[in-house]
Structure formats: C-alpha cells, structure tokens
C-alpha positions as CSV (number, residue, x, y, z in Angstrom):
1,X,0.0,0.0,0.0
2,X,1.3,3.4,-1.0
3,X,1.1,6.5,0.7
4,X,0.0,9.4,-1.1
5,X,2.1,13.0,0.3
6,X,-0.3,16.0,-0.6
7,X,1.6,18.1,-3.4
8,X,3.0,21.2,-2.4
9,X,2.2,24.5,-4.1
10,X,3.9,27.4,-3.4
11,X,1.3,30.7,-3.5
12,X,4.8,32.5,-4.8
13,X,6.0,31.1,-7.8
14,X,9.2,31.5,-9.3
15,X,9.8,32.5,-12.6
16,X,11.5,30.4,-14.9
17,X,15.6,31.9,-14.7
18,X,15.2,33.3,-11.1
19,X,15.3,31.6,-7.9
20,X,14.5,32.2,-4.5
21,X,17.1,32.6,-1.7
22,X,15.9,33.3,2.2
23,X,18.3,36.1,3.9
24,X,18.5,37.4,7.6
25,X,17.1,36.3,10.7
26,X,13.9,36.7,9.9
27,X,14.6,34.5,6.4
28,X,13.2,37.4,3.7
29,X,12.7,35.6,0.7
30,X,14.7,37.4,-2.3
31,X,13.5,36.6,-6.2
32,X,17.0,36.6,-7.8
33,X,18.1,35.7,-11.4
34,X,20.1,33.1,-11.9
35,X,23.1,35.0,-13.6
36,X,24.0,36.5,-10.1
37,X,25.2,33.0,-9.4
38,X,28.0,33.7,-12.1
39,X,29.3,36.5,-10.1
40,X,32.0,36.5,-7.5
41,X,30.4,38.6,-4.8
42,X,27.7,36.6,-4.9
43,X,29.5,33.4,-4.7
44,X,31.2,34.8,-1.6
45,X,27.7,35.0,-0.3
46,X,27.2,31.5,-1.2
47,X,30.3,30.5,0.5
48,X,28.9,31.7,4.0
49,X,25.6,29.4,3.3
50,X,28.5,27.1,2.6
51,X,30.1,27.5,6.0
52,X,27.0,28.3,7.8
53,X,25.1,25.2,6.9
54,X,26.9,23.4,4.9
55,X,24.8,21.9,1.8
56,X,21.8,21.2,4.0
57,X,19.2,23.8,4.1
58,X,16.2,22.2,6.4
59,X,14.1,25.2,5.1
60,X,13.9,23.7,1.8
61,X,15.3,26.4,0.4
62,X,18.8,28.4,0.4
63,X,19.4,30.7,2.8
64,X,22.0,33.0,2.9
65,X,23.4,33.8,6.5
66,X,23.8,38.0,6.3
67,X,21.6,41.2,6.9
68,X,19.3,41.9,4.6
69,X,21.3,45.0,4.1
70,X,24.4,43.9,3.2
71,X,22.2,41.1,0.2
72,X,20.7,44.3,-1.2
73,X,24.0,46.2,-1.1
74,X,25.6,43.1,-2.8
75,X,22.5,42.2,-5.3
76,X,22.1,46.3,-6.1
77,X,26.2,46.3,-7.8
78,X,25.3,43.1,-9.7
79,X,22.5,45.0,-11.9
C-alpha cells in the first residue's frame, strides 16, 4: 500500500531563470536571477551558506546567512 504526500504549491512562484534565496534572521525571501550565481560577490555570499550550513538547508530552500542589508547592497552592484 502506498502512501500518497499532498503536493505542495507554493502561493509565490518562481519565474522560470530566477530563484529564491531566504536572507536574515527573519529568512526574507529574495527573487533573484540566476546570472547573479556567475558572479564573484555573490559566490562569496554562497560560501557563508556554505560555511553556515553546509549543503543542507532544512528550510527547503537556500538561505544565505547575512543582513538583509548587506544582500541588497551586494544584489544592487550586480544589476
């Protein structure tokens, strides 16, 4: 006998080349294309989820362990 999981929908999709990254204490969930992933600042935020939590992120989603001023400082230069 299986057991059937109710499927999960998120009420905030992403769309398609953008994906969603949780920042601060209070997680704020960030829409971000996936180009910023290409640049170094941004993979030197990547590298403190790294060190923070290693590649588990029980949220289900990646969080990024910084204020959510210093993301929109970092994000606002990659534009």
């Amino acid at each position: 006998m299986a057991i059937r999981l109710p499927r999960v929908v998120s009420a905030k999709k992403v769309p398609k080349g953008y994906f969603a990254v949780y920042v601060g204490e209070n997680l704020k969930r960030f829409v971000i294309p996936v180009s910023f992933l290409n640049q170094p600042s941004f993979q030197d935020l990547l590298a403190l989820s790294e060190e923070e939590f290693g590649y588990s992120h029980p949220t289900g989603g990646l969080r990024i362990p910084c204020d959510e001023d210093l993301f929109l400082d970092v994000t606002s230069r990659l534009n």
